[in-house]
DRENDO-1510 file (C-alpha; in Angstrom, 1 decimal, always signed):
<recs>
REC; n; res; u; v; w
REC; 1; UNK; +124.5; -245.9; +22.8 .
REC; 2; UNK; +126.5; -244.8; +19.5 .
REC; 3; UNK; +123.5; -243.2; +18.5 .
REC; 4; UNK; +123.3; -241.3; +21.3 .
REC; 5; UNK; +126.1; -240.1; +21.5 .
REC; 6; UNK; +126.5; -239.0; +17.6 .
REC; 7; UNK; +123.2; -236.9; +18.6 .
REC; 8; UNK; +124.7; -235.4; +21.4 .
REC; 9; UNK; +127.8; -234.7; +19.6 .
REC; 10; UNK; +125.8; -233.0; +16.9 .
REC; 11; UNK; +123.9; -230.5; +19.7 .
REC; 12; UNK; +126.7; -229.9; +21.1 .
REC; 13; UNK; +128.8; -228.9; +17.6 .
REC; 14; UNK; +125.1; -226.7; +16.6 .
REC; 15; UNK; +126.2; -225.0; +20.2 .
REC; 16; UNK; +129.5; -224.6; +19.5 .
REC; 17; UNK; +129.2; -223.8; +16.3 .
REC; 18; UNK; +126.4; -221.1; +16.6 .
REC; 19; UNK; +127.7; -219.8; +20.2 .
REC; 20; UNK; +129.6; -216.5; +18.4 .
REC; 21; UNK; +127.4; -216.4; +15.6 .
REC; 22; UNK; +124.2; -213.8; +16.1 .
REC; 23; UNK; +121.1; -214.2; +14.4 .
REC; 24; UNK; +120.1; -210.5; +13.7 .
REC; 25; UNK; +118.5; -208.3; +15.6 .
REC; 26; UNK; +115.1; -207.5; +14.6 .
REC; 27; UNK; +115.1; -209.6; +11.9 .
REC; 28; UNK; +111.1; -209.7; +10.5 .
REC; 29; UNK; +110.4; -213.3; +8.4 .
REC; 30; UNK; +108.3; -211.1; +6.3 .
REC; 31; UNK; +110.9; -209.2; +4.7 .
REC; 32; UNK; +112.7; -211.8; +3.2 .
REC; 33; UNK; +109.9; -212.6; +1.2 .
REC; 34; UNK; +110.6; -212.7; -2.5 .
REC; 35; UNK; +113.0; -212.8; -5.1 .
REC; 36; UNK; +117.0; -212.6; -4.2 .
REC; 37; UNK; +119.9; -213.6; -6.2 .
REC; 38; UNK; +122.5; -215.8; -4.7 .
REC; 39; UNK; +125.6; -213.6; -5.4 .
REC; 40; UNK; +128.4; -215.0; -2.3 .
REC; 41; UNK; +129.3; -218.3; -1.0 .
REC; 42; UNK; +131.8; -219.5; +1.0 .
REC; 43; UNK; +133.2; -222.8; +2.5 .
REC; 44; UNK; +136.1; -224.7; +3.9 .
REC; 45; UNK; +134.2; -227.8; +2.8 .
REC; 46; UNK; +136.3; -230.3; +1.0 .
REC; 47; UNK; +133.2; -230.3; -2.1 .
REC; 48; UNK; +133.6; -226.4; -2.0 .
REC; 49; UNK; +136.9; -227.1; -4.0 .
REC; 50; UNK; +136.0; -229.3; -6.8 .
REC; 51; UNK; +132.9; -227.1; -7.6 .
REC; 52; UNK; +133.6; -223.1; -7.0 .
REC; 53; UNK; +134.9; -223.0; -10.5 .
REC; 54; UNK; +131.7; -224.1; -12.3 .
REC; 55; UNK; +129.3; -222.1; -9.7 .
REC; 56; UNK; +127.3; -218.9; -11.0 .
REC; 57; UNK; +124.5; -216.6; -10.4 .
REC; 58; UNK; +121.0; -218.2; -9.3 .
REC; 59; UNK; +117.8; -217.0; -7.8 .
REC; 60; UNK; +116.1; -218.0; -4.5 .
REC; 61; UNK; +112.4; -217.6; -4.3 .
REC; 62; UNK; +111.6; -217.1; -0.5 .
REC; 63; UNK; +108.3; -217.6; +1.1 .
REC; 64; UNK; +107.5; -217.4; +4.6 .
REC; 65; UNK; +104.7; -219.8; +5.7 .
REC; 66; UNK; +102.4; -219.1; +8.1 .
REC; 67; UNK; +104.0; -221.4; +10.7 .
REC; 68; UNK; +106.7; -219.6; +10.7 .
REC; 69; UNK; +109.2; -221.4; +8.5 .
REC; 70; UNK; +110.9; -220.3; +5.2 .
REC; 71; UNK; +110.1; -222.4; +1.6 .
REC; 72; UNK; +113.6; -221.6; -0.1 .
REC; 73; UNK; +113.3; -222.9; -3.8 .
REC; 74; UNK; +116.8; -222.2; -5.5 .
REC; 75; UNK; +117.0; -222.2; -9.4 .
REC; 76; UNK; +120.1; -222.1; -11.4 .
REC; 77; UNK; +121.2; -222.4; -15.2 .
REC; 78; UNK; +123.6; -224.8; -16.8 .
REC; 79; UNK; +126.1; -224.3; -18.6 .
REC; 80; UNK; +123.6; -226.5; -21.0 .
REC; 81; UNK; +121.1; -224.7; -20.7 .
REC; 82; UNK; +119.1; -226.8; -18.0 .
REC; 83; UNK; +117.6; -225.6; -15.3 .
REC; 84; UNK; +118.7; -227.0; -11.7 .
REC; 85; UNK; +115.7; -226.4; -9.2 .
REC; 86; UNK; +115.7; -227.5; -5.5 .
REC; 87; UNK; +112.9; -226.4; -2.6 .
REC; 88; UNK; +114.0; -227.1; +1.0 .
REC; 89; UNK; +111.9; -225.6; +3.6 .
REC; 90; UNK; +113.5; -224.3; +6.7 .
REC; 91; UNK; +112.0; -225.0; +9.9 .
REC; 92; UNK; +111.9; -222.0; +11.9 .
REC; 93; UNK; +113.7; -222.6; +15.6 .
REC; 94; UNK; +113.4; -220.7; +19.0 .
REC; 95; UNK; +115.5; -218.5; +18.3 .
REC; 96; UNK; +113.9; -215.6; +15.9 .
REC; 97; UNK; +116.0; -215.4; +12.2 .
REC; 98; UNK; +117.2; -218.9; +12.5 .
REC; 99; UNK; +116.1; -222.0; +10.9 .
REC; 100; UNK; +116.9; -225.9; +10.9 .
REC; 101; UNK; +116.9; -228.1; +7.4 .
REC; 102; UNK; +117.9; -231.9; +7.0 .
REC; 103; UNK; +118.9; -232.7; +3.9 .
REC; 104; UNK; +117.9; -236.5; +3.4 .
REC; 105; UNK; +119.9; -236.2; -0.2 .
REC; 106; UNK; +123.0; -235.4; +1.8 .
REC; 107; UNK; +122.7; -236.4; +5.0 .
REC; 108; UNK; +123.1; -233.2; +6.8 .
REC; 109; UNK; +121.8; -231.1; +9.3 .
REC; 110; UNK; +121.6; -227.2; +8.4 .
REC; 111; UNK; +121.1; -224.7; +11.3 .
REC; 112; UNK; +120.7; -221.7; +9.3 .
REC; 113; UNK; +121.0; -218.0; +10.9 .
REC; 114; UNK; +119.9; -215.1; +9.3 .
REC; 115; UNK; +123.0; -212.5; +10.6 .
REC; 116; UNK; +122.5; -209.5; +9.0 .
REC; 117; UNK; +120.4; -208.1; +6.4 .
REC; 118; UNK; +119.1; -204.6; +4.6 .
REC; 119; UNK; +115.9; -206.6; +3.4 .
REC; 120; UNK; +115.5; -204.4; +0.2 .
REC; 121; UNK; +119.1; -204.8; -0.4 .
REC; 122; UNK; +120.6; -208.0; +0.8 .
REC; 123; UNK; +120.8; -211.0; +3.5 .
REC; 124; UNK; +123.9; -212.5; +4.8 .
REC; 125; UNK; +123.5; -216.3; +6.3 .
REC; 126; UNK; +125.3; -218.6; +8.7 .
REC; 127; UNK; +124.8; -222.1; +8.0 .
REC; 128; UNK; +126.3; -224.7; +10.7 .
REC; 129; UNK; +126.3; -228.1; +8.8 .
REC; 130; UNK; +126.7; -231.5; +10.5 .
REC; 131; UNK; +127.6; -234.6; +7.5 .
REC; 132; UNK; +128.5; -238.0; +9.0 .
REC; 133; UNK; +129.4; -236.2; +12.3 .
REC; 134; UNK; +131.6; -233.8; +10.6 .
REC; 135; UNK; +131.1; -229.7; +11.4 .
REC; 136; UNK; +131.4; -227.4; +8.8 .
REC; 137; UNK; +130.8; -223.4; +7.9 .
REC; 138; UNK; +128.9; -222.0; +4.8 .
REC; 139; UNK; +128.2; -218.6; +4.5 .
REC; 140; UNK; +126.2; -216.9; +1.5 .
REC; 141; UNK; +125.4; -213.7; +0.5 .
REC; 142; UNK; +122.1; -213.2; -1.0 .
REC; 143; UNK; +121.2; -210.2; -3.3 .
REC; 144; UNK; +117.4; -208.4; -4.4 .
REC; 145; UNK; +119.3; -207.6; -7.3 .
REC; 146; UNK; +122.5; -209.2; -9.3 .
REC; 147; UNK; +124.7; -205.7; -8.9 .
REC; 148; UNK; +125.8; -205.2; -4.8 .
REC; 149; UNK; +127.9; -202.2; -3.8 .
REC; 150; UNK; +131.5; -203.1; -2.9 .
REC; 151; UNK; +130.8; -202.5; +0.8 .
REC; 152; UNK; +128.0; -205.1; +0.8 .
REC; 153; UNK; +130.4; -207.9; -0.6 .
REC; 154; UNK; +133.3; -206.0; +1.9 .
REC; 155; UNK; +131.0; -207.2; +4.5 .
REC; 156; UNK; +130.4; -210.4; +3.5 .
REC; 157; UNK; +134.0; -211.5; +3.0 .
REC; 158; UNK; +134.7; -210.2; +6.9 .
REC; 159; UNK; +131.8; -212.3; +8.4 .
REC; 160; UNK; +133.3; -215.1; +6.4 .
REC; 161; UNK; +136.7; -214.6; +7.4 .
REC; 162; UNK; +135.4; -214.4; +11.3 .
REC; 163; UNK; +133.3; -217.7; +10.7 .
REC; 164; UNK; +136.5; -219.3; +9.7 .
REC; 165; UNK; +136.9; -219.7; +6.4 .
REC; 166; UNK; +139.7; -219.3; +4.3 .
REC; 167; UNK; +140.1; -215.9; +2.0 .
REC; 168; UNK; +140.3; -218.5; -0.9 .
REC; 169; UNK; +137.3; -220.1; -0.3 .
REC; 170; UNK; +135.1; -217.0; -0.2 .
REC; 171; UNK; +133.7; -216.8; -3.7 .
REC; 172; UNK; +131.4; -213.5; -5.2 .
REC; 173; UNK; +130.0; -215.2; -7.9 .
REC; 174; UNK; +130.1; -214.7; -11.1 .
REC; 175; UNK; +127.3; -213.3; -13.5 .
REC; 176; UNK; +124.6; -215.9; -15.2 .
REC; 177; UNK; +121.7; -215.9; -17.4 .
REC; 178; UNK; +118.1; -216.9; -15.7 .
REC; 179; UNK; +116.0; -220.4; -15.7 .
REC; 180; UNK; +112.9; -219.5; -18.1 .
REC; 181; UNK; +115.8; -216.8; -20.1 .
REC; 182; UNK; +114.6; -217.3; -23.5 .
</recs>
């Protein structure tokens, strides 16, 4: 019965959550294929704070498959010098430009949205998260190169805003050398 009802709590959050939030319209999976940057995040999650200082610059390799989902490998550099690389494949949904990801590392459910994108330009996401029963909001701004105009980033700190989060938790982030920068 508890199980139960932490599902149906989690649908109904996912509802909630994603009721004023629209996926794009005409988005095309095709398009996001390729190389972005991750340039904008933002969060009123409690981790958010601890971290935001140390984040930078990293790439996202994005492949659409030919079910319909979307392979999402991120790569960023440490401050050591290490490269930090994690795939995740989004599972495409019913609804076209949104996609669902559990993360067995963290224990959360991603619903993923797609809201609004200039595909040679940038991508703007939604992600409704669900940890232990808790709801919260991530956006991210995503880049096909590391230099967006002020209006792009403009636009991402309003659709943050909207979704909720705090002005001080909406971070552009800063520049960052590349995994395999010799």
């Amino acid at each position: 019965m508890t199980t139960m009802l932490g599902v149906l709590a989690m649908v109904l959050w996912a509802t909630v959550a994603c009721a004023d939030i629209s996926p794009m319209a005409n988005f095309n999976l095709d398009e996001m294929k390729g190389k972005w940057y991750s340039l904008g995040i933002a969060t009123n999650a409690d981790w958010f704070t601890t971290h935001k200082a140390d984040m930078k610059i990293g790439t996202v390799q994005m492949v659409p498959t030919a079910d319909g989902d979307l392979q999402m490998t991120l790569a960023f550099l440490r401050e050591n010098g290490a490269c930090f690389e994690k795939s995740i494949l989004a599972k495409k949904t019913a609804t076209s430009g949104c996609f669902f990801h559990h993360c067995d590392r963290w224990e959360s459910d991603n619903n993923i949205c797609v809201t609004d994108a200039k595909f040679d330009e940038f991508a703007i996401m939604h992600v409704a998260k669900t940890k232990n029963g808790q709801p919260s909001v991530l956006t991210k701004l995503y880049g096909r190169t590391t230099d967006l105009s002020k209006d792009v980033e403009e636009k991402f700190k309003k659709f943050s805003l909207e979704s909720g989060i705090e002005a001080e938790n909406i971070l552009i982030l800063p520049p960052n050398g590349e995994c395999g920068d010799k």
